[in-house]
MARZAMI-487821 format. One record per residue (C-alpha): residue number from 1; residue in one letter; x, y, z. Coordinates in Angstrom, 2 decimals. Example, Ala and Ser with C-alpha at 12.3 -4.5 7.8 and 13.67 -1.06 7.14 Angstrom:
BEGIN
PT   resi   resn        c1        c2        c3
PT      1      A     12.30     -4.50      7.80
PT      2      S     13.67     -1.06      7.14
This chain:
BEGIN
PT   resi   resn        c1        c2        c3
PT      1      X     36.08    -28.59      0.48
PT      2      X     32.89    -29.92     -0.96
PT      3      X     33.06    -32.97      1.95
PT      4      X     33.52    -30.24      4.55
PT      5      X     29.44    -29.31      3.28
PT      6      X     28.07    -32.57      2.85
PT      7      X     29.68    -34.47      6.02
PT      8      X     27.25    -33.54      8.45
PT      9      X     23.99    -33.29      6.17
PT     10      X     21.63    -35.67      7.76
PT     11      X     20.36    -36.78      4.40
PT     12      X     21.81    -40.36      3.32
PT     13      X     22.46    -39.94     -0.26
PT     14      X     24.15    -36.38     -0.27
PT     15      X     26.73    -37.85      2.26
PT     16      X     27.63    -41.20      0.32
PT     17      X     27.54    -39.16     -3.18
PT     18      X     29.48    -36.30     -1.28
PT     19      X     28.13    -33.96     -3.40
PT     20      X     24.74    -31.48     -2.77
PT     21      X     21.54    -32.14     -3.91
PT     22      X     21.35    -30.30     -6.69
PT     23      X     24.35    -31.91     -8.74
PT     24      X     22.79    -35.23     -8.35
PT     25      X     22.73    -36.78    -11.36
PT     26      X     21.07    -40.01    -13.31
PT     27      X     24.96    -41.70    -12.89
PT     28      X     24.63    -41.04     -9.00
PT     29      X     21.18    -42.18     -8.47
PT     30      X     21.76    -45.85     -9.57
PT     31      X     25.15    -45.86     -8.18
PT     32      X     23.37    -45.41     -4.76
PT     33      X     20.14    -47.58     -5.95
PT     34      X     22.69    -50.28     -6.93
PT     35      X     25.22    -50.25     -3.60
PT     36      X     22.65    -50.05     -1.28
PT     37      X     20.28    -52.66     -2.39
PT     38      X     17.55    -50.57     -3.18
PT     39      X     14.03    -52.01     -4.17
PT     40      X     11.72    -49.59     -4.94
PT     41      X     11.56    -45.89     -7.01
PT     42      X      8.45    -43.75     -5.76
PT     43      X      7.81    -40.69     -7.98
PT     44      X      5.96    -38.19     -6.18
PT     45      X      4.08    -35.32     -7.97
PT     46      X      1.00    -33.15     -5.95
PT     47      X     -1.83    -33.40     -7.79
PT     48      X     -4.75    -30.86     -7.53
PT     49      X     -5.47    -30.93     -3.91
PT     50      X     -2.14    -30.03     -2.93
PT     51      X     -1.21    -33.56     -1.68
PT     52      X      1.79    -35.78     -2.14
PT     53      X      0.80    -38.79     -5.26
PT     54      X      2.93    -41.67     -5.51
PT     55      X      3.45    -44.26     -8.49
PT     56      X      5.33    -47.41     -6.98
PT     57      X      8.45    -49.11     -9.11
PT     58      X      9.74    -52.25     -8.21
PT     59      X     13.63    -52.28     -9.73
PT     60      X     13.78    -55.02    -11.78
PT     61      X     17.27    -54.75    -13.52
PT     62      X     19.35    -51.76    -14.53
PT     63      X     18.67    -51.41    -17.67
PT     64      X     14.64    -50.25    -16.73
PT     65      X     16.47    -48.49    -13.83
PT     66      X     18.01    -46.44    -16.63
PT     67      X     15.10    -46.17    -18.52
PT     68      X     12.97    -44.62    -15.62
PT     69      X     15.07    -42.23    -14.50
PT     70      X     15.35    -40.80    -18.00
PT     71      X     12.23    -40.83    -19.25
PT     72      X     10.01    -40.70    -16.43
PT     73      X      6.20    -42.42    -16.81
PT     74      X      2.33    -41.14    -17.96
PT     75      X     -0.02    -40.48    -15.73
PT     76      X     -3.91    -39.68    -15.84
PT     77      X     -4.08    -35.96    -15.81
PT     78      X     -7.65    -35.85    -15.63
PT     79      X     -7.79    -37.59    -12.20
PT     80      X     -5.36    -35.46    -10.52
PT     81      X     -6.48    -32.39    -11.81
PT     82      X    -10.07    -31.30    -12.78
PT     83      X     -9.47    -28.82    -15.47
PT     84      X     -7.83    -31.23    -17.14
PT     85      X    -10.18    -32.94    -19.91
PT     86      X    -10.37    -36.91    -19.65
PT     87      X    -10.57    -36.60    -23.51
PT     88      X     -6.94    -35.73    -23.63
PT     89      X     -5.63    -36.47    -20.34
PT     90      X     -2.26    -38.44    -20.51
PT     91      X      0.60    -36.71    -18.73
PT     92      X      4.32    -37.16    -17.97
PT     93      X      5.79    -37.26    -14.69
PT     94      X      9.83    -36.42    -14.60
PT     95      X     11.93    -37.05    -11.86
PT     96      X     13.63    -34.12    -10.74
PT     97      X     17.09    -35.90     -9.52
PT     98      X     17.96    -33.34     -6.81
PT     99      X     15.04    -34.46     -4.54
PT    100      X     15.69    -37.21     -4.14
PT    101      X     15.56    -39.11     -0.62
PT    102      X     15.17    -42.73      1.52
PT    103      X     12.05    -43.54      2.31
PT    104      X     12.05    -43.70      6.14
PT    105      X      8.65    -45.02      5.89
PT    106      X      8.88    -48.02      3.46
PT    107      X      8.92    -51.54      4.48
PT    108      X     11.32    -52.41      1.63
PT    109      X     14.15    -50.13      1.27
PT    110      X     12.80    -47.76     -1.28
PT    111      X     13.85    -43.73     -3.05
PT    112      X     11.17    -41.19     -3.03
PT    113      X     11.72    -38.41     -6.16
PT    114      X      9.32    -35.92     -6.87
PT    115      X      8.41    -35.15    -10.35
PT    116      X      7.42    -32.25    -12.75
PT    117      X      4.45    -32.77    -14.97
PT    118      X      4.98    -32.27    -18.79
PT    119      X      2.29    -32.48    -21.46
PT    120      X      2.28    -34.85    -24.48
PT    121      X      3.99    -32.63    -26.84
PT    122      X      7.33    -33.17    -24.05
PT    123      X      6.67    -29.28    -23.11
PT    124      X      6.29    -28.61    -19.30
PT    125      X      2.31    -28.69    -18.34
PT    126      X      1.46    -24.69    -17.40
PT    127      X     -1.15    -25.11    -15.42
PT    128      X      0.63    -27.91    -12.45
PT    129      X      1.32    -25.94     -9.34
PT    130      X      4.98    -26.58     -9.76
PT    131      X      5.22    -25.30    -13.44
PT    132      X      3.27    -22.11    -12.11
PT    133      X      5.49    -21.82     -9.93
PT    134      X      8.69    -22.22    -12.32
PT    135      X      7.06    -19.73    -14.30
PT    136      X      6.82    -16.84    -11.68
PT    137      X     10.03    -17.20    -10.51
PT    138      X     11.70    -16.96    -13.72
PT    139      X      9.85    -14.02    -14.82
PT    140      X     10.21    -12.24    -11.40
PT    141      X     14.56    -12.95    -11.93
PT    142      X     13.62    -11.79    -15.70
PT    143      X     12.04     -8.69    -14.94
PT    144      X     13.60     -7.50    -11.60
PT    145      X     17.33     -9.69    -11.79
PT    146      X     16.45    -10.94     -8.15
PT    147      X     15.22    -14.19     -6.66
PT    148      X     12.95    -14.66     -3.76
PT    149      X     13.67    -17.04     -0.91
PT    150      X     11.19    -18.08      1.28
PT    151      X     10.83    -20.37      4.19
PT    152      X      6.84    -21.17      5.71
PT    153      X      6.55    -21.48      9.56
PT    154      X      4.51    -25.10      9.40
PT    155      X      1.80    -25.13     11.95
PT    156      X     -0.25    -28.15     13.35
PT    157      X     -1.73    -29.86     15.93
PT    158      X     -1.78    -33.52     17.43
PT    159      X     -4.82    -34.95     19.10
PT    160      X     -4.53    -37.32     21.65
PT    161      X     -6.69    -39.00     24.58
PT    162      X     -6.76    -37.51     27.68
PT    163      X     -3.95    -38.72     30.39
PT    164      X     -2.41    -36.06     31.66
PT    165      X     -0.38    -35.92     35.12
PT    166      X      1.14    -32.58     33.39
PT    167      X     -1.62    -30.33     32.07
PT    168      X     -0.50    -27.02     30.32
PT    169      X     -3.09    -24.13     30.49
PT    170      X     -5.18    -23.60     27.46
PT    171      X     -3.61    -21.08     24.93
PT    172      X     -0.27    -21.32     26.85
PT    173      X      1.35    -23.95     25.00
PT    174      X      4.44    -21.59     23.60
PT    175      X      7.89    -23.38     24.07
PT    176      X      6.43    -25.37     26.67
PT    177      X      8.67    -28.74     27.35
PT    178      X      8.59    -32.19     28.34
PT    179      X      6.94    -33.19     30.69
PT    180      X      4.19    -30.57     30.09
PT    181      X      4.54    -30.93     26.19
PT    182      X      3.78    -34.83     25.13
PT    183      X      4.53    -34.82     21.84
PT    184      X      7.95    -33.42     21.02
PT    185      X      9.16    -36.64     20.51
PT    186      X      7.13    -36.63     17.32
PT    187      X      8.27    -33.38     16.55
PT    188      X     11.82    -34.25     17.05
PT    189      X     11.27    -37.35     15.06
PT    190      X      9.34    -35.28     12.43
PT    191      X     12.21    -32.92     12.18
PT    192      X     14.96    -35.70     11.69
PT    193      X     13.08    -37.51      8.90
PT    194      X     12.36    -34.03      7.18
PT    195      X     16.09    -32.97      7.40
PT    196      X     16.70    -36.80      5.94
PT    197      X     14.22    -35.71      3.27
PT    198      X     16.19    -32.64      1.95
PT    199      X     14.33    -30.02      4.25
PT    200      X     16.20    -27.20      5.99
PT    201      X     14.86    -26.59      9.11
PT    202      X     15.56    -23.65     11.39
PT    203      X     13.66    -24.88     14.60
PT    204      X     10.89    -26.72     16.07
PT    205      X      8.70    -25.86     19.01
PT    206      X      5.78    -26.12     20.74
PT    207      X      2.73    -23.76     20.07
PT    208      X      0.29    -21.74     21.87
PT    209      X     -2.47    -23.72     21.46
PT    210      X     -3.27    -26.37     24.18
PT    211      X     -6.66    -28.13     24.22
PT    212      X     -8.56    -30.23     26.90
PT    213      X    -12.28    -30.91     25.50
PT    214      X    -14.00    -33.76     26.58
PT    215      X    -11.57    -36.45     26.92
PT    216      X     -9.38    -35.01     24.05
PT    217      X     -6.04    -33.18     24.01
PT    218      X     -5.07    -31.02     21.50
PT    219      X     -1.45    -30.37     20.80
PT    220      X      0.09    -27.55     18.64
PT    221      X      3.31    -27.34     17.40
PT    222      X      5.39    -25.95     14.70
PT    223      X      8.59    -26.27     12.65
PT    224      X     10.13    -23.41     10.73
PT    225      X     12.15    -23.89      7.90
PT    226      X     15.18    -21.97      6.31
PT    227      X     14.96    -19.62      3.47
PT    228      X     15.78    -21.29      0.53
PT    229      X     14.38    -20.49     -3.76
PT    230      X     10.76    -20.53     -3.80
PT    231      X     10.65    -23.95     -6.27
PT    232      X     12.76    -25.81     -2.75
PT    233      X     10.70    -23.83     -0.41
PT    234      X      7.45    -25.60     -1.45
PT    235      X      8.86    -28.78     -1.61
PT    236      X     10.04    -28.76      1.89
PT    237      X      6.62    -28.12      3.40
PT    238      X      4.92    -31.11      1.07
PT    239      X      7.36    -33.57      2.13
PT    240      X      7.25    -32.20      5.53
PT    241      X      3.28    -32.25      5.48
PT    242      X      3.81    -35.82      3.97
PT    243      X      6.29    -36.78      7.10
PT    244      X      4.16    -35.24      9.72
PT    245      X      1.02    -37.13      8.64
PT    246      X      2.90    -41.07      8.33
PT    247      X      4.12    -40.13     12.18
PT    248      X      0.64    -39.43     13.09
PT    249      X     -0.18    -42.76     11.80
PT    250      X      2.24    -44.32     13.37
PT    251      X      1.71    -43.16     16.42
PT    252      X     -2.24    -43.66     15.81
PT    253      X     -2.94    -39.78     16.32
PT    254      X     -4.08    -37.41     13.85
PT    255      X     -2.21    -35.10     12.85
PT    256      X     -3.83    -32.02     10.98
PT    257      X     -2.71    -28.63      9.45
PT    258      X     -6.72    -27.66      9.61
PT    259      X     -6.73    -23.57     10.09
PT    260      X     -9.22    -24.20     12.79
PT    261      X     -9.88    -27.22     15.48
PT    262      X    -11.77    -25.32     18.00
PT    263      X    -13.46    -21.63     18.03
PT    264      X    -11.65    -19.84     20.79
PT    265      X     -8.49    -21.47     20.66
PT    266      X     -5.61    -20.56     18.29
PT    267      X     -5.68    -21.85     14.90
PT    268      X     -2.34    -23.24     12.63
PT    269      X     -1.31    -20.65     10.16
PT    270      X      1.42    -21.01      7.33
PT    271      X      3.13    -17.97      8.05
PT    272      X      5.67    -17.39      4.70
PT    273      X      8.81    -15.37      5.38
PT    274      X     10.76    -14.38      2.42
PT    275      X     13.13    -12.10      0.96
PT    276      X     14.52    -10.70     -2.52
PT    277      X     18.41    -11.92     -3.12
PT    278      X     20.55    -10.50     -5.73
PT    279      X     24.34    -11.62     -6.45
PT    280      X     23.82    -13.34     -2.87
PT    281      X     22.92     -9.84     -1.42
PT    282      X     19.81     -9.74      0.49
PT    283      X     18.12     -6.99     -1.26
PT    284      X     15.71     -6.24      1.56
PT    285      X     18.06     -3.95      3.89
PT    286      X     20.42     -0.97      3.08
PT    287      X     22.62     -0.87      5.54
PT    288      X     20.77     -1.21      9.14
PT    289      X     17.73      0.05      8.02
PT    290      X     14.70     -1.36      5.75
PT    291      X     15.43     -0.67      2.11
PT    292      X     13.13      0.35     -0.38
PT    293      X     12.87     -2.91     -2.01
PT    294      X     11.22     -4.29      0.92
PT    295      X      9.00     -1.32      1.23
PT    296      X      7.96     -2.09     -2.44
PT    297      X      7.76     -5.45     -2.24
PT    298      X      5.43     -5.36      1.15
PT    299      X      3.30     -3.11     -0.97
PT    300      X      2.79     -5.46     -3.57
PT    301      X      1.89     -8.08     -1.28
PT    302      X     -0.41     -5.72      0.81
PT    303      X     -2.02     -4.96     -2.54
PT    304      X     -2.55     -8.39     -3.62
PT    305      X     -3.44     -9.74     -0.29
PT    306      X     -7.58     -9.96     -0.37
PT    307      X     -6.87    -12.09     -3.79
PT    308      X     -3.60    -14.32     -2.58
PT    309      X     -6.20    -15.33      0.29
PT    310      X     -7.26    -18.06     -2.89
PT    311      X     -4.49    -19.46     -2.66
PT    312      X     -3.19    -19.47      1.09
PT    313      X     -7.28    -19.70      2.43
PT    314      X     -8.68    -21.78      0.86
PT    315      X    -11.32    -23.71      2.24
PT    316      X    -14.40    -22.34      4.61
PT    317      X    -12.95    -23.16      8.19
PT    318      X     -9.87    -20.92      7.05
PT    319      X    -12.08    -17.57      7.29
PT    320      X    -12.96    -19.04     10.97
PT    321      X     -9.23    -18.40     12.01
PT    322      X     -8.72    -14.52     10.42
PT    323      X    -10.56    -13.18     13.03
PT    324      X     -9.21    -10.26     15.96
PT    325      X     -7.62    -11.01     18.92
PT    326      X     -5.97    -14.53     18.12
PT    327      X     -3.01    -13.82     16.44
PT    328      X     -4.35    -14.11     13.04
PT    329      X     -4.30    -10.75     10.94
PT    330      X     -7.73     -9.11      9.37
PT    331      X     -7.03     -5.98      8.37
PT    332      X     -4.36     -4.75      5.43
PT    333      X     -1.78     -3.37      7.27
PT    334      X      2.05     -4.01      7.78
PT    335      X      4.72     -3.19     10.90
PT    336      X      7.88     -3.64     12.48
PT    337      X      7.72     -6.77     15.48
PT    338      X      3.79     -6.33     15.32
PT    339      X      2.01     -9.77     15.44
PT    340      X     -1.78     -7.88     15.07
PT    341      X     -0.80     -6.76     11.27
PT    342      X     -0.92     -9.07      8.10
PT    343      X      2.94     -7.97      7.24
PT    344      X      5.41     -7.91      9.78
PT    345      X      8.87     -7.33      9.63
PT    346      X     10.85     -9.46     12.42
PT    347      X     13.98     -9.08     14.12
PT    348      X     16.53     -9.11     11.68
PT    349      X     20.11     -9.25     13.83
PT    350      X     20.93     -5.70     12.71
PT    351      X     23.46     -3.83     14.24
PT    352      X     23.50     -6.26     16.99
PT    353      X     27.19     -7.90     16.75
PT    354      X     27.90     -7.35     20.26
PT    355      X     25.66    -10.03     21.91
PT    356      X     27.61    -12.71     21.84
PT    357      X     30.59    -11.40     23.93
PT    358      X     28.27     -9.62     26.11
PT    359      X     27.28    -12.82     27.86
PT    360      X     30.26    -14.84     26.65
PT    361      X     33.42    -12.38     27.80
PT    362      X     36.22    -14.88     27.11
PT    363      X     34.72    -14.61     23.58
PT    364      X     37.65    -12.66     22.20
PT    365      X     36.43    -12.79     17.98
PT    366      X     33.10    -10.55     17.20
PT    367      X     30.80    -12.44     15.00
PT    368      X     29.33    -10.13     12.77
PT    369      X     26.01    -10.69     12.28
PT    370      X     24.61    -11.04      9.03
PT    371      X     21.88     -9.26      7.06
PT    372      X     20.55    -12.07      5.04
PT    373      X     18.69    -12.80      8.02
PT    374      X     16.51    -10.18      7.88
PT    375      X     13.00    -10.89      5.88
PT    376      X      9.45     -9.72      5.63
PT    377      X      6.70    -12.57      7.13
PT    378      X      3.32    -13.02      5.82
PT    379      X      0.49    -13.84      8.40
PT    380      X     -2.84    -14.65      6.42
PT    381      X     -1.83    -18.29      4.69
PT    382      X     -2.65    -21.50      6.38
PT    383      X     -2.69    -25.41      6.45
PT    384      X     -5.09    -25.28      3.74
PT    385      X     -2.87    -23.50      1.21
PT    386      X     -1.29    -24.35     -1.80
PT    387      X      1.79    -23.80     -1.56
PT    388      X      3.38    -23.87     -4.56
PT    389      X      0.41    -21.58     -6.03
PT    390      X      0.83    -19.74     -2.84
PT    391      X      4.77    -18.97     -3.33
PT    392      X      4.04    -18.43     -6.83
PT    393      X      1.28    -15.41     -6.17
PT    394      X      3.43    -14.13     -3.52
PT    395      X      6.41    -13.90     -6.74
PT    396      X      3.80    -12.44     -8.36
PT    397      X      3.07     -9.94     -5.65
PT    398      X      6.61     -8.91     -4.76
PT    399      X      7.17     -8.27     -8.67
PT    400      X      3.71     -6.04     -8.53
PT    401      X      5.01     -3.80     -5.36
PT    402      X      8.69     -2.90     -7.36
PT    403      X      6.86     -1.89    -10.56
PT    404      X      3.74     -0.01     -8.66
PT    405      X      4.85      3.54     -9.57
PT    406      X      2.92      4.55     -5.86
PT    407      X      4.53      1.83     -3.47
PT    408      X      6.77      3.47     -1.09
PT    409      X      3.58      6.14     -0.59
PT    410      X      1.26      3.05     -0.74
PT    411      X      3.20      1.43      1.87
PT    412      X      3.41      3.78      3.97
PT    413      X      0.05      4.50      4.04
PT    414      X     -0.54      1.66      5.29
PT    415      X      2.09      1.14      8.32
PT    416      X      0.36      0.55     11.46
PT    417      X      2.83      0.29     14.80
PT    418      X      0.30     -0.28     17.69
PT    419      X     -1.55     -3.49     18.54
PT    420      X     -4.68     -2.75     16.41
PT    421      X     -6.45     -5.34     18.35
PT    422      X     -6.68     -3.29     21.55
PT    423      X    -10.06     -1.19     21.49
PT    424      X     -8.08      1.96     21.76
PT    425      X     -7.16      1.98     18.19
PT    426      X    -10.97      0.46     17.04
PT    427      X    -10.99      3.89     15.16
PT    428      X     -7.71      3.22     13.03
PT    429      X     -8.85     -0.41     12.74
PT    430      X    -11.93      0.30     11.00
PT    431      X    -10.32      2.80      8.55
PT    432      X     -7.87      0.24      7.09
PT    433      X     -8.64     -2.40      4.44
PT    434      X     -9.57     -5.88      5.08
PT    435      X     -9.42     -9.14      4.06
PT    436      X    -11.95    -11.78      2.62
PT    437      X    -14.07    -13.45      5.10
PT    438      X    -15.16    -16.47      3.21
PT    439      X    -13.80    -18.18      0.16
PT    440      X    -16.51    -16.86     -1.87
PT    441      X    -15.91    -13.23     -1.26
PT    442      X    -11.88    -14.49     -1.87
PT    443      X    -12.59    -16.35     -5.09
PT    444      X    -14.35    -12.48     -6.70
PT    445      X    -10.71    -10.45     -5.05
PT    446      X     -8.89    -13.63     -7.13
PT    447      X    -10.89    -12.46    -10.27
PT    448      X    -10.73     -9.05     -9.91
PT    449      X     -6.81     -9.60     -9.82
PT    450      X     -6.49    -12.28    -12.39
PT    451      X     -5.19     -9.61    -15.26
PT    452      X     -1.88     -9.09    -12.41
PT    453      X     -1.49    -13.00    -12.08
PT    454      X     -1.95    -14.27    -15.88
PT    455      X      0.65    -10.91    -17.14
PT    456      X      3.12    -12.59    -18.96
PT    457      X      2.47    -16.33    -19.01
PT    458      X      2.42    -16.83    -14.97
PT    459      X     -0.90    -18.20    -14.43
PT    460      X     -2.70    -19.74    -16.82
PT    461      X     -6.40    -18.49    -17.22
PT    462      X     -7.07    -22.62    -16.73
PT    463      X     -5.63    -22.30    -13.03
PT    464      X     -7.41    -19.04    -11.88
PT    465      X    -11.04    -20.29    -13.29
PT    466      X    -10.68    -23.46    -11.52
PT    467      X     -9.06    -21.85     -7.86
PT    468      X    -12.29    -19.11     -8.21
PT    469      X    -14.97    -21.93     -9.22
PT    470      X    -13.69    -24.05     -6.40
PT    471      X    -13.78    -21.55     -3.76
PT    472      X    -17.22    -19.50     -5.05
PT    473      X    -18.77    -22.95     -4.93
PT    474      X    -18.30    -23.21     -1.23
PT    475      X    -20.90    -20.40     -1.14
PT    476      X    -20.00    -19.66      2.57
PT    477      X    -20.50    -15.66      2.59
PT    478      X    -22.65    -15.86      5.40
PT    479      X    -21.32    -18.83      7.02
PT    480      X    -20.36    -16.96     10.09
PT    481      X    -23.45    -15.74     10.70
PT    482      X    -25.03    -19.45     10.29
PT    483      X    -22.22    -20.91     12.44
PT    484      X    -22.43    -18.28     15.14
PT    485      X    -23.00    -20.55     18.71
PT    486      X    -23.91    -23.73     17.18
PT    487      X    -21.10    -26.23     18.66
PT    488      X    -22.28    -28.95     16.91
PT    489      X    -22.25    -27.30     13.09
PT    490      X    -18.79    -26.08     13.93
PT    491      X    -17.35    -29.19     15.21
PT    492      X    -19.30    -30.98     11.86
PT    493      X    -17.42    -28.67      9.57
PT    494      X    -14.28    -28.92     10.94
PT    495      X    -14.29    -32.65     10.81
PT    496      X    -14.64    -32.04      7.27
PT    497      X    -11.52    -30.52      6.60
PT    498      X     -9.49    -31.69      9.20
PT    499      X     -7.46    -33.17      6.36
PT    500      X     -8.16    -30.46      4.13
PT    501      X     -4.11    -30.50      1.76
């Protein structure tokens, strides 16, 4: 039975162990190193810019083989992170066997494993993204006796020289194919090595956003993972950040998750879908119909919104995509199928069995549909984000909405189900709340909420100074204003974090 789930996965070390990741052990790692002539061990850790790190280890003999994969290797703390003192800076890095993966990149056949930071004292370092985290999660099962899933819908775009026998329109990019869309090949190639990598994808497709400035194309596209625990969820859009960016080069174009590459045009968001799972149950419907633990749980995250902007927004260009008519949510409001409000609920396959025979008659078996396909998606994150502090404020969040005493009323004060775009509705617009528009208006909401983040051990005071310093320091409160018609100062600052994560 177990080969029957492992036969088909696309990556190479679950199908010659037969087993799934997360039963890989130390045993099964150098039984794979050994057999297939492997030369190199990469651990991988993000340090505090949210990017993939790498330490390089040529395999010398088993016996340091052994000794590497059990007690893992220091690291300079104060280098990756900057609240960590150079003083007392040594760290250690720990492979976490179950992520492990081929290198599809590597000149010499080499295993990528991503690692969990732990302090000198051989306890787990609080204040690393991943521990965070950990920490949410386990005190959101504690507290509630549910886990959140999550997938994040990975945005980004691809620029290229102009040569173009096939032009698409600009902003109508959506699902467009070959020949009109250049680079799916990428994307297909992106989605293959990501799969290879441990990630489970749901789709890939081609964005709204199609660019023609000046001899440059701009290409959007996106790939949208499966829900899976929050800790996987965040390592599938690192490594897939990580793919995307070694195709780019590559292929010698950039590839970039920026939340903005052009005023007008749409911008890539990290739109985070996610749901509440108890004894495999998904906890967010009752029947057909919305249950009350989604209600709660979209009120905690409409609550916490203006401060988890820290941690999905976090750099100035990101405040240059939340802005009306482009997709991109601004006010604090949630809805069913509604793409103008910052919470929407999608199309969840309820009560729908019937589809399937209805275009397929000699389909004699009805497929029931399922309801664990039904979660809540939120809108404001982007490229920029951090995602495991991003996932781990959202935990936060959802644990927030169940205990507000006031959330069911909260949330539906708050339910909006009209385009609030459309100048019609400018009156209901301006009555709801709204979200940041600069990092240094985010990094006060992030301080205001800090006592809701650090209850219990989640965040570590450490974390939330250092996420508020870094964004008040920006000091971009008026930066709209300043930015307002100046091509040049816009195209300067986007240049600037075109690589931002």
């Amino acid at each position: 039975m177990e080969h029957l789930r492992t036969e088909m996965n696309p990556n190479n070390l679950v199908r010659y162990l037969d087993k799934p990741p997360e039963d890989f052990t130390k045993k099964d790692l150098i039984k794979y190193i050994s057999d297939h002539d492997i030369q190199m061990v990469n651990f991988r850790y993000t340090g505090g810019d949210g990017r993939l790190k790498k330490l390089n280890f040529v395999i010398n003999n088993r016996g340091q083989l052994d000794s590497l994969l059990s007690t893992g290797e220091r690291v300079d703390g104060s280098s990756l992170f900057s609240f960590i003192d150079a003083a007392s800076s040594d760290l250690y890095v720990i492979p976490r066997y179950k992520t492990a993966f081929m290198n599809p990149f590597s000149t010499i056949p080499a295993i990528e494993i991503l690692c969990t930071y732990f302090k000198g004292d051989g306890t787990p370092l609080e204040s690393s993204p991943e521990n965070v985290l950990r920490k949410s999660h386990q005190v959101l099962q504690e507290k509630t006796g549910m886990q959140l899933e999550a997938m994040g819908e990975l945005e980004y775009y691809i620029f290229y020289e102009r040569n173009d026998p096939y032009p698409v329109e600009a902003q109508k990019g959506y699902h467009e194919a070959s020949p009109f869309s250049k680079w799916e090949q990428l994307r297909y190639e992106a989605m293959r090595l990501i799969a290879g990598a441990g990630g489970n994808i749901k789709y890939g497709h081609s964005e709204v956003g199609s660019v023609s400035e000046e001899g440059m194309e701009m290409e959007q596209h996106e790939i949208e993972f499966l829900p899976v625990p929050i800790e996987d969820a965040a390592d599938q859009i690192v490594i897939a950040k990580w793919v995307l960016r070694n195709l780019g080069n590559k292929y010698n174009v950039p590839v970039t998750f920026a939340p903005k590459v052009l005023v007008g045009h749409a911008g890539s968001g990290l739109h985070v879908h996610s749901k509440l799972v108890k004894d495999g149950r998904n906890m967010m419907v009752d029947g057909d119909t919305l249950s009350d633990t989604a209600r709660k749980t979209i009120a905690g995250y409409l609550k916490m919104a203006p401060s988890l902007t820290a941690f999905g927004n976090t750099v100035p260009i990101s405040y240059l995509r939340l802005v009306p008519h482009q997709e991109a949510p601004t006010n604090i409001c949630w809805g069913d199928k509604n793409r103008s409000v910052l919470v929407r609920v999608p199309l969840g396959w309820l009560g729908v069995d019937h589809m399937i025979n209805e275009v397929n008659p000699q389909e004699t078996r009805v497929y029931e549909t399922a309801s664990e396909n039904q979660t809540i998606e939120f809108r404001s994150p982007d490229g920029s984000a951090n995602i495991y502090l991003l996932l781990a404020g959202l935990s936060v969040a959802a644990r927030h909405g169940i205990e507000m005493k006031d959330a069911l009323q909260f949330a539906k004060k708050l339910y909006v189900d009209v385009n609030i775009f459309n100048d019609e509705y400018k009156d209901m617009r301006d009555k709801l709340p709204k979200l940041p528009a600069s990092c240094e208006e985010s990094s006060g909401k992030l301080l205001g909420d800090r006592d809701i983040y650090e209850k219990d051990g989640v965040f570590p005071a450490a974390v939330i100074e250092d996420v508020a310093g870094t964004l008040a320091g920006y000091r971009d409160r008026h930066l709209s204003e300043e930015l307002y018609g100046d091509d040049d100062k816009i195209k300067a600052l986007v240049d600037e974090y075109l690589h931002c994560t």
